[in-house]
PAZAPA-4460 file (N, C-alpha, C; in steps of 0.05 Angstrom, whole numbers, plus 32768, in hexadecimal, padded with zeros to 4 digits):
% residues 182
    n_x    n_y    n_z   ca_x   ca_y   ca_z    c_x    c_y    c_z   seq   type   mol
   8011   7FE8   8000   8000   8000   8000   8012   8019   8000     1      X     A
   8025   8016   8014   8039   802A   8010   8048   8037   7FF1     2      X     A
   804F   801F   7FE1   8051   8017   7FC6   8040   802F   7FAF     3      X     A
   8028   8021   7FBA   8015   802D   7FA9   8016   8057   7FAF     4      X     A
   8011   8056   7FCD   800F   807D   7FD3   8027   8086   7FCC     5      X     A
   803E   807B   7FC5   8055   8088   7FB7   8051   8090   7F9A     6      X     A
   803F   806F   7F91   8040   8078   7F73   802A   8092   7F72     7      X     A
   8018   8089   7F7F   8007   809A   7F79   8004   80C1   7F77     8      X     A
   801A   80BF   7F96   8021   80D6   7F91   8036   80EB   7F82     9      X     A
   804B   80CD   7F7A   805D   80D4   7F66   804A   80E4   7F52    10      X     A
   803B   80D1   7F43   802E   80D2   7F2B   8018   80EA   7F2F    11      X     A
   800C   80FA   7F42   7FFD   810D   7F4A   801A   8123   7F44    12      X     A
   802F   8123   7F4D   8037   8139   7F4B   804D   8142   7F32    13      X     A
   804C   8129   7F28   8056   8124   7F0B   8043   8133   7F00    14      X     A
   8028   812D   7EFE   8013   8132   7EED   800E   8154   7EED    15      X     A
   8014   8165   7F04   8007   817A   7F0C   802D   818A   7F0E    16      X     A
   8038   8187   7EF5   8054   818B   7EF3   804B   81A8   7EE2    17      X     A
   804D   81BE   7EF2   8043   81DE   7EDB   8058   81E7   7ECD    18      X     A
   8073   81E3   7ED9   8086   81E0   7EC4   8092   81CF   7EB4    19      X     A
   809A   81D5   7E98   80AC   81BB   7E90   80CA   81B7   7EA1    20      X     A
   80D0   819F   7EAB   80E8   81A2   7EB6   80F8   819B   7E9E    21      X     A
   810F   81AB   7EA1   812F   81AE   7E93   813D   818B   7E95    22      X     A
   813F   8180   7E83   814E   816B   7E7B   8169   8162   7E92    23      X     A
   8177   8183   7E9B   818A   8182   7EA4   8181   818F   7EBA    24      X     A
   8177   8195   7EC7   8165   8199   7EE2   8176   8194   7EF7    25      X     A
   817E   8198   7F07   8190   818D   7F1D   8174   8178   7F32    26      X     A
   8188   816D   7F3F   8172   815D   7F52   8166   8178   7F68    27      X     A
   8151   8168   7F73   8142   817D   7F85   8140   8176   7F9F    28      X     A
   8143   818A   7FB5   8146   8182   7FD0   812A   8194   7FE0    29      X     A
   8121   8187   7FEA   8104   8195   7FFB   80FD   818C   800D    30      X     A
   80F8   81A1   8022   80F3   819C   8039   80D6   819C   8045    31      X     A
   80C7   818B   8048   80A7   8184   804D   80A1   819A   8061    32      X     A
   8083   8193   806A   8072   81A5   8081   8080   81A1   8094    33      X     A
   808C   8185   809C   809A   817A   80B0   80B1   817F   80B8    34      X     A
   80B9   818A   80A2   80DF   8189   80A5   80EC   817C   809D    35      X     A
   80DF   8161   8090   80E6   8152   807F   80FD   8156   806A    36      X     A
   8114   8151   8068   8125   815D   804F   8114   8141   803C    37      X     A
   810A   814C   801D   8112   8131   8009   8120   8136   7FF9    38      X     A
   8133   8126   7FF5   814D   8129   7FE6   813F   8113   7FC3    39      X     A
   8146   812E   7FB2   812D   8114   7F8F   8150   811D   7F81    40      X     A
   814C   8102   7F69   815E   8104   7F61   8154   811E   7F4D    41      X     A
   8131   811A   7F48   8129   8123   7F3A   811B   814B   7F39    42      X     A
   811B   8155   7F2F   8112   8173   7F35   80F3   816C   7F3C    43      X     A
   80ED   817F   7F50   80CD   8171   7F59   80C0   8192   7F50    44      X     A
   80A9   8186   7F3A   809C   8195   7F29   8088   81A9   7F32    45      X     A
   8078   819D   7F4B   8060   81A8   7F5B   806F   81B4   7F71    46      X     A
   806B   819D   7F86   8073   81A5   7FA4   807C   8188   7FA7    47      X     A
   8092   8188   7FC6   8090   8175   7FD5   808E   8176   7FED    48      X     A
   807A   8190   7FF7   807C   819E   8011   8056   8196   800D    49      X     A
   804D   817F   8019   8037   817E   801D   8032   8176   803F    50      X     A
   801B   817F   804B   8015   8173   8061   7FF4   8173   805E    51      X     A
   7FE7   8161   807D   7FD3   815C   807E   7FBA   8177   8075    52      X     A
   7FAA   8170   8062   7F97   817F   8060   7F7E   8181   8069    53      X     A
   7F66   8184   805F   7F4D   818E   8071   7F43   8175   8068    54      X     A
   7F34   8163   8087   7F34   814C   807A   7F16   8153   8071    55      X     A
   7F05   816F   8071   7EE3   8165   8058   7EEA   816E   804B    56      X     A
   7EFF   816C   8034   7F05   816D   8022   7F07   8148   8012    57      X     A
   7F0B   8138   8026   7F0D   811B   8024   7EF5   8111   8029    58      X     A
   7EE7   8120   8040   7ECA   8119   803E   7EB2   811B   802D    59      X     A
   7EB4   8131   8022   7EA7   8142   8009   7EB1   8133   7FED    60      X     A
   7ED0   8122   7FEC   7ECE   8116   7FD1   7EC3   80F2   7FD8    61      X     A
   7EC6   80EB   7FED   7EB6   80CC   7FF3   7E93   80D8   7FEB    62      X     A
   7E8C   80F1   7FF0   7E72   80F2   7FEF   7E6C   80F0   7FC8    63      X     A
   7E80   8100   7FBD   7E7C   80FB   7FA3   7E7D   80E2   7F8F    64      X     A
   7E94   80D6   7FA5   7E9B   80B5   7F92   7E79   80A0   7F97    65      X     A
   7E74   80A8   7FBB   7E59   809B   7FBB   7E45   80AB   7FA9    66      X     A
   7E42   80C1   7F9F   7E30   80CD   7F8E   7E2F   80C1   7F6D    67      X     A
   7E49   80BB   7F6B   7E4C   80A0   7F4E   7E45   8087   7F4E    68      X     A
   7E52   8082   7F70   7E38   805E   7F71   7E1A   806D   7F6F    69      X     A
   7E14   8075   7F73   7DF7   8082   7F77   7DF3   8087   7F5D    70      X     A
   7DF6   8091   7F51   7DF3   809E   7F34   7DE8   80B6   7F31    71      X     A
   7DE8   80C8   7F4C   7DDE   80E1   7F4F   7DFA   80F2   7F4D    72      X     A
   7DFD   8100   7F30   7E17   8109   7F3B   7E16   812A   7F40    73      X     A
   7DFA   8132   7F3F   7DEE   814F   7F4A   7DE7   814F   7F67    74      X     A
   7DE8   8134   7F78   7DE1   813C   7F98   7DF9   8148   7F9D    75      X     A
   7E10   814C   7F97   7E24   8160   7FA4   7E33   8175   7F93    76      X     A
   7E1F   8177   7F80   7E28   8189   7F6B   7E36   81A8   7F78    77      X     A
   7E31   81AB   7F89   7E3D   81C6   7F9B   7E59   81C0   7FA8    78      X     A
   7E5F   81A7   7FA1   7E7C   819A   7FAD   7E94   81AC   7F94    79      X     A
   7E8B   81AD   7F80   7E98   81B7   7F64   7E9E   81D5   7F5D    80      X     A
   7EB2   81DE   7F5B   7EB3   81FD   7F4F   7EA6   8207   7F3C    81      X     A
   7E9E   821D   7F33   7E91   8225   7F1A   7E9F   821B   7F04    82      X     A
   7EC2   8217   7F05   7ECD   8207   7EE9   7EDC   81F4   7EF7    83      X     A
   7EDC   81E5   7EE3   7EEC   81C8   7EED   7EFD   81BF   7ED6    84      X     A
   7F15   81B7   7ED8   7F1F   81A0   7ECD   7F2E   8184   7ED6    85      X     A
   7F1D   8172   7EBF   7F25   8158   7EC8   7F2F   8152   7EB8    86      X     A
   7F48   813F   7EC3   7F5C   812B   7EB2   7F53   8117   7EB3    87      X     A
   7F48   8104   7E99   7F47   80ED   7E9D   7F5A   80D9   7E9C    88      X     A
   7F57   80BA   7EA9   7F66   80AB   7EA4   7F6B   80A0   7E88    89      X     A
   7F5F   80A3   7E74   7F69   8096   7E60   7F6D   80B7   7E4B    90      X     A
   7F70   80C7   7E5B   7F8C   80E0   7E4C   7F72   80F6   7E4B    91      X     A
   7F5B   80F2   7E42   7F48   810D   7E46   7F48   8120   7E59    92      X     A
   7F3D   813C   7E4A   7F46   8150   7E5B   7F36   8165   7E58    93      X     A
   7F1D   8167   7E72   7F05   817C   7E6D   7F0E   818F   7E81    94      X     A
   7F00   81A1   7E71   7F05   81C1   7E87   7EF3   81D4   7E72    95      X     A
   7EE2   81D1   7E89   7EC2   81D6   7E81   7EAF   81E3   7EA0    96      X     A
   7EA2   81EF   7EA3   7E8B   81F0   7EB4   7E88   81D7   7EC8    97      X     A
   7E78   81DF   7EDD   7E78   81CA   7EEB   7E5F   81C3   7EE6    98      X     A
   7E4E   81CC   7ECE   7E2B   81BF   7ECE   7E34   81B2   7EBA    99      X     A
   7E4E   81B6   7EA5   7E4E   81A7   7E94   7E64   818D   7E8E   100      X     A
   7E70   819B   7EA4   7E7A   817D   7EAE   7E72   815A   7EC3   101      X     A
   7E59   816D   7ED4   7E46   815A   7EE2   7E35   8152   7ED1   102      X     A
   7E2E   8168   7EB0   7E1A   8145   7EA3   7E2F   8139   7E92   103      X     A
   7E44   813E   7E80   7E57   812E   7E81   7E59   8116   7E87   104      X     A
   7E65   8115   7EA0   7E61   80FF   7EBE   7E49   80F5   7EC1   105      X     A
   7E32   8103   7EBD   7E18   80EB   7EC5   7E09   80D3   7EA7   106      X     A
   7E19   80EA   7E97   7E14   80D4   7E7B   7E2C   80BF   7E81   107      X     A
   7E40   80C7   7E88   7E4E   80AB   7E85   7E4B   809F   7EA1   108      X     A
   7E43   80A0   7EB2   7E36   8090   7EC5   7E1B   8082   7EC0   109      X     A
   7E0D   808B   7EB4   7DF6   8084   7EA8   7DF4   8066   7E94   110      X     A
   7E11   8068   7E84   7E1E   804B   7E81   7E12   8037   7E92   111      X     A
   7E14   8037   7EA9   7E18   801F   7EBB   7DFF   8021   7EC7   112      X     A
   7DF9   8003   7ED0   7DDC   8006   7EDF   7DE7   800F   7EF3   113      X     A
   7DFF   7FFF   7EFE   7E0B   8001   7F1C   7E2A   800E   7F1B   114      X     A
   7E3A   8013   7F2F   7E50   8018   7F3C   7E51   8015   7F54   115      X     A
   7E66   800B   7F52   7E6E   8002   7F73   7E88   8007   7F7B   116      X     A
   7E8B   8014   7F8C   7EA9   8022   7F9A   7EB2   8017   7FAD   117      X     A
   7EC9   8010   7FB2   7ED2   8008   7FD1   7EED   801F   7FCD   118      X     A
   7EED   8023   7FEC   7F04   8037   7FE9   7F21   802E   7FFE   119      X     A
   7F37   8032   7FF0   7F4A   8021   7FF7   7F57   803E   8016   120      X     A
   7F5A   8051   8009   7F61   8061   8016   7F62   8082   800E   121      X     A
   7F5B   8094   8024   7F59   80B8   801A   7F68   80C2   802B   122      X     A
   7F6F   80DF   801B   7F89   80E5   802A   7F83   8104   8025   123      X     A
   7F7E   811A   8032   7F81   8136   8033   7F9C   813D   8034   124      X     A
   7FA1   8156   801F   7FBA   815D   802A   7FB5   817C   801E   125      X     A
   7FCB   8184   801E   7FCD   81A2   8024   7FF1   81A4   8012   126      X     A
   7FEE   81AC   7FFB   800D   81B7   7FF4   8017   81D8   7FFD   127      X     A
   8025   81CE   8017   8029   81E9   8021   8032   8207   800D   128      X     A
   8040   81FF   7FFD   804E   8213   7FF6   803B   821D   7FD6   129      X     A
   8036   8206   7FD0   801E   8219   7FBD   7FFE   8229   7FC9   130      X     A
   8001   8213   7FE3   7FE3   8224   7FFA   7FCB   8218   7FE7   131      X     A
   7FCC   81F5   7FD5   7FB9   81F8   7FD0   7FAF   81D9   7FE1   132      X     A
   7F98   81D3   7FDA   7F86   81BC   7FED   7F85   81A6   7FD6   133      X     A
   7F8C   818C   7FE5   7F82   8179   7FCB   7F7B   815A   7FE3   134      X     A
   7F67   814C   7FD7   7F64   812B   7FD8   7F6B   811C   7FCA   135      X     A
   7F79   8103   7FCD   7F77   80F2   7FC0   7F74   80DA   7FCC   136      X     A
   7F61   80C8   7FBC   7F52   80B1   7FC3   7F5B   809C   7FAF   137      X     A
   7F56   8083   7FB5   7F5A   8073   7FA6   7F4C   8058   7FB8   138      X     A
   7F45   8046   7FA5   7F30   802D   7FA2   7F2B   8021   7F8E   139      X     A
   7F1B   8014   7F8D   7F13   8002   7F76   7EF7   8009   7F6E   140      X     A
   7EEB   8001   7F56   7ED3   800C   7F4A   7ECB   7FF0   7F35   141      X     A
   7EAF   7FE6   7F3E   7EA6   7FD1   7F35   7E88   7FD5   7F29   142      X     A
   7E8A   7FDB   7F0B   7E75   7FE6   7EFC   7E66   7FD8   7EEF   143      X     A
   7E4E   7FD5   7EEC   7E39   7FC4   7EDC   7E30   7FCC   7ECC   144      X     A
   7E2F   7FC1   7EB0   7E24   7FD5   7E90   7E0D   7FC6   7E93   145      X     A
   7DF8   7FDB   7E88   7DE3   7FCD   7E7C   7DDB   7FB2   7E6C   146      X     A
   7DEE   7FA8   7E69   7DF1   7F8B   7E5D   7DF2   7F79   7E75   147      X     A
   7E04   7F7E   7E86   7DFE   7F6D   7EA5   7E21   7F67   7EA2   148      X     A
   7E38   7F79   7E96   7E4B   7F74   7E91   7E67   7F78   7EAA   149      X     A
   7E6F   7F73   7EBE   7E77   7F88   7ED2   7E93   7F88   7EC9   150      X     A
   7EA1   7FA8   7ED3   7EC1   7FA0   7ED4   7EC9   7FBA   7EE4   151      X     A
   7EDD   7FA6   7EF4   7EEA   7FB4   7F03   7F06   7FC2   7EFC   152      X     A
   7F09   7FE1   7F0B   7F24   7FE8   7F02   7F2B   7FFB   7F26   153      X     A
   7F44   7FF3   7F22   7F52   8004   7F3C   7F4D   8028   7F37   154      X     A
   7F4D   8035   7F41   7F4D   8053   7F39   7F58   8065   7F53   155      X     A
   7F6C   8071   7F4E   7F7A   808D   7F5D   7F65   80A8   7F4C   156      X     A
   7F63   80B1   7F6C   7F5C   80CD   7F5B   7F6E   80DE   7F6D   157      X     A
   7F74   80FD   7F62   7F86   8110   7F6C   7F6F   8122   7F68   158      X     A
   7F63   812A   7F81   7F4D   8141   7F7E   7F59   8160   7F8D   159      X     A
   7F5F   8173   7F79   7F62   819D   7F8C   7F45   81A4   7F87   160      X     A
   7F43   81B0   7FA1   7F35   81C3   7FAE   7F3E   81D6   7FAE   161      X     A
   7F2A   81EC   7FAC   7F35   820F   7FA6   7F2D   8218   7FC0   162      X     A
   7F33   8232   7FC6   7F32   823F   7FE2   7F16   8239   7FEF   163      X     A
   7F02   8237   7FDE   7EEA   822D   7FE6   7EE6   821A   7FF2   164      X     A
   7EF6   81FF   7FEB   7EE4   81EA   7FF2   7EDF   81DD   7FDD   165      X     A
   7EDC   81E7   7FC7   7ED1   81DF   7FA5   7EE8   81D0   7F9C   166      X     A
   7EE1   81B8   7F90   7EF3   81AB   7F7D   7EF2   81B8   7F5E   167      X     A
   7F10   81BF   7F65   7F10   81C4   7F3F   7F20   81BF   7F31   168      X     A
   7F38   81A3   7F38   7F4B   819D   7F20   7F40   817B   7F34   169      X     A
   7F44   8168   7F21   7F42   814A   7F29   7F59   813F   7F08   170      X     A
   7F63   8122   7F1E   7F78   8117   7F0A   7F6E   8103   7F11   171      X     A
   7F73   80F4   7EF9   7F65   80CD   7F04   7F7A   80C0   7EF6   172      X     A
   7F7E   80A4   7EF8   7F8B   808D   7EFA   7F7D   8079   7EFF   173      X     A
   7F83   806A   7EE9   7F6A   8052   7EE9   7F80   8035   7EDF   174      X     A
   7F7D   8021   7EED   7F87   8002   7EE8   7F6E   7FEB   7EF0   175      X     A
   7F77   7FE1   7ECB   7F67   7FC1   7ED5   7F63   7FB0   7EF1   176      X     A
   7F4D   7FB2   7EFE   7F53   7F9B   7F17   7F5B   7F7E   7F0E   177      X     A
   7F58   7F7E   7EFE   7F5F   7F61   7EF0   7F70   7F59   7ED3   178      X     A
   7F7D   7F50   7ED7   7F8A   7F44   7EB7   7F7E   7F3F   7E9A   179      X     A
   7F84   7F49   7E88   7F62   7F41   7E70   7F6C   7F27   7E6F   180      X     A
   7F5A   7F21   7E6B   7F53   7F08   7E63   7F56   7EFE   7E4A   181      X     A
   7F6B   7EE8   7E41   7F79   7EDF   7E2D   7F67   7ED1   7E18   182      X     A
***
């Protein structure tokens, strides 16, 4: 599990990299909320000065993942900023309204009769030095098509919150729970 919140947050701060880093970049040394020195071979693109954040910020996105088992994805439509963008896992990339990104989301939830979430683990944090708020969650997601077809896939999400409270950037990551089948 340990394994996994490394990659995960490697790959969150890989992803949310605002500059291009320089080829020849020197390594990077940073010192956390804690005091923490981390010594990267690599230049760190975001931050590596994160500490604990507001945990209804974690509560407010379990309310949304259960609003996708549900298939209501307007009971917390006030969880959302006026704009949003989402990264999808398989490379898409909306940044749009938040009315037009919740039907978006309810047509492709609408796919499935069902969804089913288990959640492996959520984590609030706080990147001090940018001062911004983010969750990330991750679990598994076990979906049923209208055909009676189910399949499961692992999924990380990396959810920021703006000064509000409002989610308005999400990153996802998505893996087969299972091996295809030969």
């Amino acid at each position: 599990m340990k394994t996994t919140l490394a990659l995960a947050v490697m790959a969150f701060l890989f992803s949310c990299n605002q500059k291009e880093a320089s080829k020849e970049a020197a390594p990077a040394s940073a010192k956390d909320a804690m005091g923490v020195v981390i010594q990267s071979p690599y230049p760190i693109g975001y931050s590596a000065n994160f500490a604990m954040g507001d945990p209804k910020n974690a509560e407010n996105l379990l309310l949304l993942w259960k609003d996708w088992d549900d298939g209501n994805l307007s009971a917390h439509s006030n969880f959302f900023a006026d704009s949003v963008t989402m990264v999808f896992a398989d490379g898409n990339v909306m940044h749009t309204t938040r009315d037009s990104a919740l039907a978006n989301a309810q047509r492709e939830r609408n796919r499935f009769v069902s969804a089913v979430s288990t959640v492996n683990a959520i984590l609030p944090v706080k990147s001090v030095d940018k001062n911004e708020n983010w969750a990330l969650i991750w679990g598994k997601e076990v979906d049923t098509d209208k055909k009676g077809k189910k399949d499961s896939t692992y999924i990380q999400e990396t959810w920021r919150f703006n000064k509000d409270g409002k989610a308005d950037l999400f990153y996802q990551f998505k893996a087969a729970a299972a091996p295809p089948k030969k």
